[in-house]
C-alpha positions in Angstrom: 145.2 -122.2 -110.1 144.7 -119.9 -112.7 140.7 -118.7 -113.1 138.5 -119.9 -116.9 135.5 -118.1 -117.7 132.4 -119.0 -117.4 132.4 -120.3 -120.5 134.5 -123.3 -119.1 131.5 -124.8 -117.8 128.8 -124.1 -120.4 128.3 -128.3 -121.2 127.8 -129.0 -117.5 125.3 -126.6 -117.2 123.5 -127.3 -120.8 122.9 -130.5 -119.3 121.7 -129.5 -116.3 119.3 -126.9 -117.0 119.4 -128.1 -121.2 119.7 -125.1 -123.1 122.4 -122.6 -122.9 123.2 -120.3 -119.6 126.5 -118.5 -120.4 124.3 -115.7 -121.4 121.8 -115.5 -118.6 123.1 -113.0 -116.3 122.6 -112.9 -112.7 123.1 -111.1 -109.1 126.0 -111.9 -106.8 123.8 -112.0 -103.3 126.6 -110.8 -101.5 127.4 -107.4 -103.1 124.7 -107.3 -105.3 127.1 -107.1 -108.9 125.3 -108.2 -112.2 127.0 -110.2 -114.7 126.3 -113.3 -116.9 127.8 -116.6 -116.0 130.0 -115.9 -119.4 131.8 -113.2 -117.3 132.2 -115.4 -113.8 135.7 -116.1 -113.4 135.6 -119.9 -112.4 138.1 -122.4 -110.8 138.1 -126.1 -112.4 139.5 -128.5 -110.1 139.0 -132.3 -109.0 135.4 -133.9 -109.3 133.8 -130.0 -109.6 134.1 -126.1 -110.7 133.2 -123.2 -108.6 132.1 -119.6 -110.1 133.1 -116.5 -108.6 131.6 -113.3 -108.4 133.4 -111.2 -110.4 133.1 -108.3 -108.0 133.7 -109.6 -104.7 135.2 -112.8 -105.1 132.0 -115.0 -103.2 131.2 -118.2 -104.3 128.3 -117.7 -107.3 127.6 -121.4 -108.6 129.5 -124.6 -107.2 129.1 -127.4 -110.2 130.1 -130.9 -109.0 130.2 -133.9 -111.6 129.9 -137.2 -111.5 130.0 -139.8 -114.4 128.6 -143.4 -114.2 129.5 -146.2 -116.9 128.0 -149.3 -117.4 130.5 -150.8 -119.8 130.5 -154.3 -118.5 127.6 -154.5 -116.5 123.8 -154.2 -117.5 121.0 -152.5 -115.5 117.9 -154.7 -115.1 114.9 -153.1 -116.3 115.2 -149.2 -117.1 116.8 -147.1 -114.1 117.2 -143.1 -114.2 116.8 -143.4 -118.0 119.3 -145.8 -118.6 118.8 -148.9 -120.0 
């Protein structure tokens, strides 16, 4: 599987963290390599993404989604913000 940037998962972390993170750069804890999350080479691949280290290869940021829809069933009350 070929590697993205780490632009490739700039909307899952928006709305994680809600504002942008492709710029904040950061420290690989394994070989100690600086980059931002723009320049982590990541892998996109079933229900998640994993980011690289760009130096040594170890695992930087592991991003796993999940979507819930509601389309023909309604939530008593208000639950987790949804209505």
């Amino acid at each position: 599987m070929p590697a993205l940037d780490g632009n490739a998962i700039a909307g899952d972390l928006f709305a994680a963290f809600g504002h942008e993170m492709t710029t904040v750069v950061g420290t690989c804890t394994s070989c100690g390599a600086t980059s931002a999350i723009a320049e982590l080479p990541v892998y996109i691949s079933g229900p998640g993404s994993v980011a690289r280290c760009p130096g040594c290869a170890s695992v930087a940021i592991v991003l796993a989604r999940g979507t819930v829809r509601f389309s023909g069933y309604k939530l008593a009350g208000r639950v987790g913000g949804v209505d």
